[in-house]
Steps between C-alpha positions, in 0.01 A plus 500: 500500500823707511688182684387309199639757286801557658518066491457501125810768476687282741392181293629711134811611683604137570365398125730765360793390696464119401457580136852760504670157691330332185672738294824378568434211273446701148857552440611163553212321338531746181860451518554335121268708333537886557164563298305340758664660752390826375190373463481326871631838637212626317214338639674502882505900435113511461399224776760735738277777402189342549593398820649822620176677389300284715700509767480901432129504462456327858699672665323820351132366580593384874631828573219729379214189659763487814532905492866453542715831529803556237712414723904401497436131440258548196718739380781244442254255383432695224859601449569170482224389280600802244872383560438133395294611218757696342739246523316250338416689219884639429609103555252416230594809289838379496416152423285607211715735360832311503613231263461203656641280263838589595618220724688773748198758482309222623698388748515858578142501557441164684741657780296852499196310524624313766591809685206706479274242602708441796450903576150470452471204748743727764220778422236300639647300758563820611223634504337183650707517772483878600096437505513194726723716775259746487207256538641383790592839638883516424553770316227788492470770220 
């Protein structure tokens, strides 16, 4: 049961990755009409959510079922989880808040979208990464 678990987290981590890459696409599809845009940004802010809570929730259920220890790696997880989260929500904070029908502001925020979803994939590649070496016995914390 907890390798299913811990397969469903893998599974949401890879979803979530995939739909950031996906992202990428808002800005340039929104690109005439800076409404939409804010709108698009809108609805990507509450799937990214969704899918962060999930991946959250999993990783929270496999390591009470697995009776995993707080340990180094889960703390960054989390870090990383809260980390993304905030981001997010400031991007979309921005977004909202600005006037988007100024051509520069929203040029201004095509590039800053741009940019924090490329953190946000860095994030989790990163993390990714770090938990594959220490599957396969690499690093050790």
């Amino acid at each position: 049961m907890v390798a299913q678990i811990i397969a469903t987290h893998s599974i949401l981590v890879k979803v979530f990755l995939v739909f950031i890459l996906a992202g990428f696409f808002i800005p340039k599809m929104t690109s005439k009409h800076p409404l939409k845009f804010r709108k698009a940004s809108f609805i990507y802010t509450m799937i990214f959510q969704a899918i962060a809570t999930m991946i959250a929730f999993t990783g929270i259920v496999a390591m009470v079922v697995g009776k995993y220890d707080f340990s180094l790696s889960i703390i960054l997880m989390i870090l990383i989880w809260a980390a993304l989260m905030f981001i997010e929500i400031k991007k979309y904070k921005v977004i909202k808040t600005t006037e988007v029908e100024n051509p520069a502001k929203h040029a201004l925020l095509k590039s800053l979208f741009y940019k924090i979803s490329a953190v946000e994939v860095f994030l989790i590649v990163v993390m990714v990464v770090f938990k594959i070496m220490e599957a396969k016995g690499a690093i050790s914390l």
